[in-house]
DRENLORO-238083 format. One line per field, with one value per residue (C-alpha): residue in three letters; x, y, z; residue number from 0. Coordinates in steps of 0.2 Angstrom, whole numbers, plus 5000, padded with zeros to 4 digits. Example, Ala and Ser with C-alpha at 12.3 -4.5 7.8 and 13.67 -1.06 7.14 Angstrom:
% DRENLORO-238083
residu: c(ALA;SER)
X: c(5062;5068)
Y: c(4978;4995)
Z: c(5039;5036)
num: c(0;1)
***
This chain:
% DRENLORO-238083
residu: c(UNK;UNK;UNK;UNK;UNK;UNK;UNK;UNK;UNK;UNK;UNK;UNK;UNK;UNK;UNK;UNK;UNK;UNK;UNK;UNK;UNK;UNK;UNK;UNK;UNK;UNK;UNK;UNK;UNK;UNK;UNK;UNK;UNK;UNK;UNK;UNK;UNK;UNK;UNK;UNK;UNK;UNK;UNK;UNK;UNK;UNK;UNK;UNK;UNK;UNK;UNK;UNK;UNK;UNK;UNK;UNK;UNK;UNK;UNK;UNK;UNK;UNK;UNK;UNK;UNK;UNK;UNK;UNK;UNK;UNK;UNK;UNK;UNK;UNK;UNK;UNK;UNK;UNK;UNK;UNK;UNK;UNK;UNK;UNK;UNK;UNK;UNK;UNK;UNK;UNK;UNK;UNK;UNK;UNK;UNK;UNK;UNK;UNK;UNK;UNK;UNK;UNK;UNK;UNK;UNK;UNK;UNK;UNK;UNK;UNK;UNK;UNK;UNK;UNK;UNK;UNK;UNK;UNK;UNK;UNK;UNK;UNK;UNK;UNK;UNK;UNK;UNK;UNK;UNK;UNK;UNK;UNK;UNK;UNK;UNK;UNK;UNK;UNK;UNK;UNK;UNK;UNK;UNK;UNK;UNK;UNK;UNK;UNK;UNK;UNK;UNK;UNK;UNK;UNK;UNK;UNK;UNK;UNK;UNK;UNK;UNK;UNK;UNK;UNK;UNK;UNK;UNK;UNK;UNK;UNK;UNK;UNK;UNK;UNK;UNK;UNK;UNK;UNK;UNK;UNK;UNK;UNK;UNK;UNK;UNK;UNK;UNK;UNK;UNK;UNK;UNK;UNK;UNK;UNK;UNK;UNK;UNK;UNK;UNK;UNK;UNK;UNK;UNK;UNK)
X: c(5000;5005;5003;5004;5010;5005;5017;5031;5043;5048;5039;5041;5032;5033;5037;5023;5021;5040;5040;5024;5033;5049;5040;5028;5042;5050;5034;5035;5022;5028;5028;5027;5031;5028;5027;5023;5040;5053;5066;5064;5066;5085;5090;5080;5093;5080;5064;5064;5053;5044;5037;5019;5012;4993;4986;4992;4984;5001;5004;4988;4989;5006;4995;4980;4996;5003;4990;4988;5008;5004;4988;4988;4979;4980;4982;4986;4987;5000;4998;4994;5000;5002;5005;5005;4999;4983;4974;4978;4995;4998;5004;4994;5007;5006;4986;4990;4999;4987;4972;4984;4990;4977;4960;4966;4979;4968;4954;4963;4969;4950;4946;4960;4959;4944;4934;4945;4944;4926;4921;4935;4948;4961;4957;4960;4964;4965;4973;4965;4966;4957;4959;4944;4932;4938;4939;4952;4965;4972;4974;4958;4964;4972;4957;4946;4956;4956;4937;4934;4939;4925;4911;4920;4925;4906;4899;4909;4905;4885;4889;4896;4883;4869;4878;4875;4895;4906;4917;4933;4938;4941;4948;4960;4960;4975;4983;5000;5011;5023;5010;5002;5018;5024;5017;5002;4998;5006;4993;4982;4984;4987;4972;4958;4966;4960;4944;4933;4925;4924;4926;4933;4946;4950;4966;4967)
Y: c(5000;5019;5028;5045;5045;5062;5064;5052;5058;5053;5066;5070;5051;5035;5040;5029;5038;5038;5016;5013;5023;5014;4997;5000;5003;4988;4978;4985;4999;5015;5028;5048;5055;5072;5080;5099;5105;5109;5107;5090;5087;5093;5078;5065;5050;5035;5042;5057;5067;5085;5097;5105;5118;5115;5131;5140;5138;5134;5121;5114;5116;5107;5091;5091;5090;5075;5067;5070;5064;5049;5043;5036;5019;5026;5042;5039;5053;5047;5066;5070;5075;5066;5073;5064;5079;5082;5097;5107;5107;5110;5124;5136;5131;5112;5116;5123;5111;5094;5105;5109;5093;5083;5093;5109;5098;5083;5097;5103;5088;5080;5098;5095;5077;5071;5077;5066;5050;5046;5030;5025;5035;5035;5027;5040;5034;5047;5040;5040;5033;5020;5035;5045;5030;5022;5030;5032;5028;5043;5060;5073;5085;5069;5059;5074;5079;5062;5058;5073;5062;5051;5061;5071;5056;5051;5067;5068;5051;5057;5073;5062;5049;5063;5067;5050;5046;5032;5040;5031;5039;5028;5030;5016;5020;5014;5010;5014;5011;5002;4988;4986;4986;4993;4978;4978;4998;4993;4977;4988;5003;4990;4982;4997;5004;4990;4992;4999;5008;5017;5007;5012;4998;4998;4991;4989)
Z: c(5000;4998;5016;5018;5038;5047;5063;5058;5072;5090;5097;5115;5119;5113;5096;5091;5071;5068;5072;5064;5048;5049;5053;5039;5027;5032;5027;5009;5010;5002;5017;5014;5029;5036;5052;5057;5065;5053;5066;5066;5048;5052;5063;5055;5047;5043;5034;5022;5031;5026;5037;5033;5041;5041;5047;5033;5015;5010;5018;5016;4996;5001;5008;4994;4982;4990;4989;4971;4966;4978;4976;4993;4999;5018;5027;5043;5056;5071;5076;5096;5112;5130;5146;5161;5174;5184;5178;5191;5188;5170;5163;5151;5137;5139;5138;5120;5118;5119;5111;5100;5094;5096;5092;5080;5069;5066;5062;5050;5043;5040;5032;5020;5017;5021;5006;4995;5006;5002;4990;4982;4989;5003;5019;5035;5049;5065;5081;5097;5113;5126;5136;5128;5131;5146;5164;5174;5160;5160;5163;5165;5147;5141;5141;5135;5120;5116;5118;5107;5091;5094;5090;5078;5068;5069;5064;5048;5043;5045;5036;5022;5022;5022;5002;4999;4999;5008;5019;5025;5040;5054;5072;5080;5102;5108;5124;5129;5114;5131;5134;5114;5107;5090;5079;5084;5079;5063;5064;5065;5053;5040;5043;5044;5028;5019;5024;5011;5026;5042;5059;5076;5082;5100;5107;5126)
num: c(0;1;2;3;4;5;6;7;8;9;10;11;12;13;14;15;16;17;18;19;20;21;22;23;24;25;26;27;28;29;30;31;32;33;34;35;36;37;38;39;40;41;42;43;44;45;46;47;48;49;50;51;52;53;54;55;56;57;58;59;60;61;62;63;64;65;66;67;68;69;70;71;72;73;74;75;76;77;78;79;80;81;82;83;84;85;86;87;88;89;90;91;92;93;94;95;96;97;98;99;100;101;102;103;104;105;106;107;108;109;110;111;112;113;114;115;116;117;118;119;120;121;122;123;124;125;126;127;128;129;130;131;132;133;134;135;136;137;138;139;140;141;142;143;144;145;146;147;148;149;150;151;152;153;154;155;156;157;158;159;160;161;162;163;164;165;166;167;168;169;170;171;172;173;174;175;176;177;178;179;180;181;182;183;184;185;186;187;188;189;190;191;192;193;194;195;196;197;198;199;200;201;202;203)
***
């Protein structure tokens, strides 16, 4: 398969979009990776990585050309943000930070791809987390960034649906990357992207 892989870094995490995109590679699937911080692109040595700025048109007309040169099968988005703190203890910039990553990016990511990924086009993928649908996995933001996916993934899928179209936006909610291990999330991208359409897949 050809998969566009949104977020293939380490991150400040697991660095789960970076080894899902090498493990991918490795399983003969041709990988196009991108992240958002061009810094990163600098010290990258194992994937030929672009940076993308989606809140600008640019960088959005940057995607939607992508897209077009790779005719991707998959468009999975590794993109998001953990931080282990009680609310009351984070600062306002780490509160930026998961909105940030794991709400406005993947906003903007479905508003540049998700219009092409209906019927017979690319499969996206968006990752959450069990976290967002199971209580007391994690962290009070954590879990509430991550739960706000759910319903978003489901109201496009309506909105599509209502056109009379397929849409092929899916969710996978993963546990800790630690305890499902790297295979598995590739396992798991590599099934749902075959799918010819939408399904949430829950990994505990």
């Amino acid at each position: 398969m050809r998969i566009i892989v949104y977020g293939a870094t380490r991150g400040r995490g697991d660095g789960i979009g970076h080894s899902v995109a090498l493990a991918l590679r490795e399983r003969d699937h041709e990988v196009t990776a991108l992240c958002r911080n061009p810094a990163k692109v600098v010290d990258e040595r194992e994937l030929d990585l672009e940076a993308l700025d989606l809140y600008s048109a640019e960088g959005q007309r940057r995607l939607k050309q992508l897209m077009r040169d790779v005719e991707p099968d998959v468009i999975w988005s590794a993109c998001g943000a953990g931080i282990p703190d009680p609310l009351w203890s984070i600062g306002d910039d780490e509160i930026e930070e998961l909105i940030d990553a794991n709400v406005r990016n993947n906003v903007l990511l479905c508003r540049t791809c998700a219009p092409s990924c209906l019927d017979g086009g690319p499969h996206l993928i968006l990752t959450g987390s069990v976290a967002g649908v199971l209580d007391g996995v994690g962290t009070a933001l954590y879990s509430g960034v991550k739960g706000f996916l759910i319903p978003f993934v489901r109201g496009q899928r309506a909105e599509y649906r209502r056109q009379g179209h397929n849409p092929k936006i899916s969710l996978l909610l993963l546990n800790a990357v630690r305890t499902t291990g790297i295979e598995i999330v590739v396992d798991a991208v590599e099934f749902v992207g075959k799918q010819s359409h939408s399904t949430e897949l829950l990994i505990g």
